[in-house]
N, C-alpha and C positions, 0 to 999 in steps of 0.2 A: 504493500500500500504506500507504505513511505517515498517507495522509489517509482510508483506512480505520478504522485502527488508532485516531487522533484522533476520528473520529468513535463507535468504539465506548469508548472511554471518556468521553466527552463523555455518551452514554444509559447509561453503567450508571453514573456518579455521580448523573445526574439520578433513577434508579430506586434509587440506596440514599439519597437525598436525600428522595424520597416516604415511603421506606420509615420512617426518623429521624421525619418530618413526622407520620407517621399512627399509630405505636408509643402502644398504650395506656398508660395509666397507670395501674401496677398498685398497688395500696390493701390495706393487711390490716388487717384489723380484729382488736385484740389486747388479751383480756380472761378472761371466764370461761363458766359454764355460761349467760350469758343471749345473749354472742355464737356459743358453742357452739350452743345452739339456733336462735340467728339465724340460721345458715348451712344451714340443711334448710330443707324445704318450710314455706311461709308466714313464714319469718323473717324477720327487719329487715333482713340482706343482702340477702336472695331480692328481697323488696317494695322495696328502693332498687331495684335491677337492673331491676325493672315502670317504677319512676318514670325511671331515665336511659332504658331505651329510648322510653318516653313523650315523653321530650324531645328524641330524636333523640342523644342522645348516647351512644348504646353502644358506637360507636366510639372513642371516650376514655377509657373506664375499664373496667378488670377488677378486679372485687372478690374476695377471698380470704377466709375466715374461719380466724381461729389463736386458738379458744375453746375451755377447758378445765373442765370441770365443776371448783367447789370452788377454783380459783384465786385466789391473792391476789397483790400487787406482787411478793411475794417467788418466789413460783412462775415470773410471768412472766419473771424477772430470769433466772432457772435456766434457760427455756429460749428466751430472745430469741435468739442463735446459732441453734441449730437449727429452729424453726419460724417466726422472723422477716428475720433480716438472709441467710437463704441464701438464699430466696425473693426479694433484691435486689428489696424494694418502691419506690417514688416516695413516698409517703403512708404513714404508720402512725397509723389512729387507735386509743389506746388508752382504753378503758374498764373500769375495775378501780376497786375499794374497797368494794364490798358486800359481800364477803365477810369482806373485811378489818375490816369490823366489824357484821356479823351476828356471824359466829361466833366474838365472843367471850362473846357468850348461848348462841346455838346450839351449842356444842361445846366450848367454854371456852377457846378459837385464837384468831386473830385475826392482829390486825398493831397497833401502840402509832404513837399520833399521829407522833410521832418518825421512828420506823422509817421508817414509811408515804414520808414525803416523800424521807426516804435514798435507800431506794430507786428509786424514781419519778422523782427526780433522776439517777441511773445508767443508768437505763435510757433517758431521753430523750439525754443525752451519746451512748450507745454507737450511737444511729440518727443523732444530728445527724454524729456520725465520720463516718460511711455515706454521708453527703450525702441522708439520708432526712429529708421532710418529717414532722414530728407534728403529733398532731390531740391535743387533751385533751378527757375528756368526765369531769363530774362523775358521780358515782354518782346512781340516782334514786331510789328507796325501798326501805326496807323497813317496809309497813306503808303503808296508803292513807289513813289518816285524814287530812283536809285542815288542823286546826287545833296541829300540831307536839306531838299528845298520843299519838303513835304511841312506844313503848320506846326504841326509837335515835336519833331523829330529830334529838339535838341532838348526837350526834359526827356522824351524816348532814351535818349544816349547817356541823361544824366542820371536815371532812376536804371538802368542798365549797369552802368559804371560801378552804381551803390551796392548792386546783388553781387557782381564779380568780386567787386571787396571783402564782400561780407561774407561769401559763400569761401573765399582764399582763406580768411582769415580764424573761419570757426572749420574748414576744412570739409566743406562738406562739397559734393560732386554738382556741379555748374551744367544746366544745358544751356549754352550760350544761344539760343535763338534770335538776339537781336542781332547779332552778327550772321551768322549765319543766312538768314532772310536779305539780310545789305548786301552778304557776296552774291548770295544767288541774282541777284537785283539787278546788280553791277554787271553780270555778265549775262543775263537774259531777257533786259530791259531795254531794246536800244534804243524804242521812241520816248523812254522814261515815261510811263503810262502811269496815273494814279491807282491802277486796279487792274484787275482782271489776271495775272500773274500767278500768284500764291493766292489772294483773297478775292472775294466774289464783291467787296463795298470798301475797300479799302481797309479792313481792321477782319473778318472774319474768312475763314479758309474755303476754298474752293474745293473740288475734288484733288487737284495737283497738291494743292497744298495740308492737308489732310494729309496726304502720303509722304510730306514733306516731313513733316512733325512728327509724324510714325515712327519713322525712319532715324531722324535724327536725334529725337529722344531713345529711342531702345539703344542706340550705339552705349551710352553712359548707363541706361538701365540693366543692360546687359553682366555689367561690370559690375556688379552689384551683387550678383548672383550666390559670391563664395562669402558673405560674413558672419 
């Protein structure tokens, strides 16, 4: 009996052993109406979820979207409890600050240089508590023109500048998307067009760009894979 008993706990640690070993890693992507839209058919969640099982990897990651039309840092901050840290992610990568400074043309709102990072700094604290991995993604346009003659584009560069500082300096993995979108710009823009490019209105992604963003974000999400 005894060595019955040995033997069946000997296969059901080795079976929640497997089970620890093969537990995905669950990912929210946490921002506004352009991860909002990412998360439906043809989005840059949807289209990453094509490229991991492409690579055999769909057994390692579950991806989430927690996008809210109209959202800024300070929205997210209001609802990181509820639609982030009780979902008990692995990874949060957030992408936010277009709004935060669209709309203080668009609507006369916004979010102040200042603020911005305030916030943004609390809100990485309250996931690293969590023992949650972040991911930073700089904002990438509003407005396609490739030579920085677009309305916003130099708080674009200045609230850009502040993540890559930020994200260097507390060490955490950068998806530079404002750059990234400026090179593509630069070399596939030649009538310097406001739109139509990566975005379907100047600030929200197209099909191309959708697969843009897929793409570019898994390259670093990727990397993430062994911690």
């Amino acid at each position: 009996m005894k060595k019955w008993i040995a033997l069946s706990v000997f296969f059901t640690s080795i079976l929640l052993m497997s089970f620890t070993l093969h537990k995905k890693k669950k990912v929210v992507f946490f921002g506004d109406s352009i991860t909002q839209m990412g998360a439906g058919a043809g989005g840059y969640i949807r289209l990453m979820e094509d490229i991991i099982k492409s690579e055999n990897k769909s057994e390692e990651f579950e991806l989430v979207g927690a996008g809210i039309s109209g959202n800024k840092v300070t929205d997210l901050y209001l609802r990181l409890e509820k639609d982030v840290l009780s979902k008990q992610p692995d990874i949060v990568v957030i992408y936010v600050g277009i709004n935060d400074i669209w709309h203080k043309r668009l609507a006369g709102t916004g979010t102040d240089y200042v603020k911005f990072g305030e916030f943004y700094d609390v809100i990485v604290k309250k996931l690293q508590a969590a023992n949650i991995k972040v991911m930073v993604c700089t904002p990438s346009v509003i407005g396609e023109r490739k030579d920085n003659s677009n309305e916003q584009d130099g708080e674009l560069n200045m609230y850009s500048n502040w993540l890559r500082y930020y994200a260097k300096t507390n060490q955490l993995p950068c998806v530079d998307l404002r750059t990234e979108f400026q090179n593509y710009l630069i070399a596939n823009n030649p009538s310097n067009d406001e739109k139509g490019l990566l975005t379907s209105d100047r600030v929200h992604l197209n099909a191309k760009g959708n697969l843009f963003v897929a793409q570019t974000i898994w390259k670093e999400l990727k990397c993430l894979n062994n911690f």
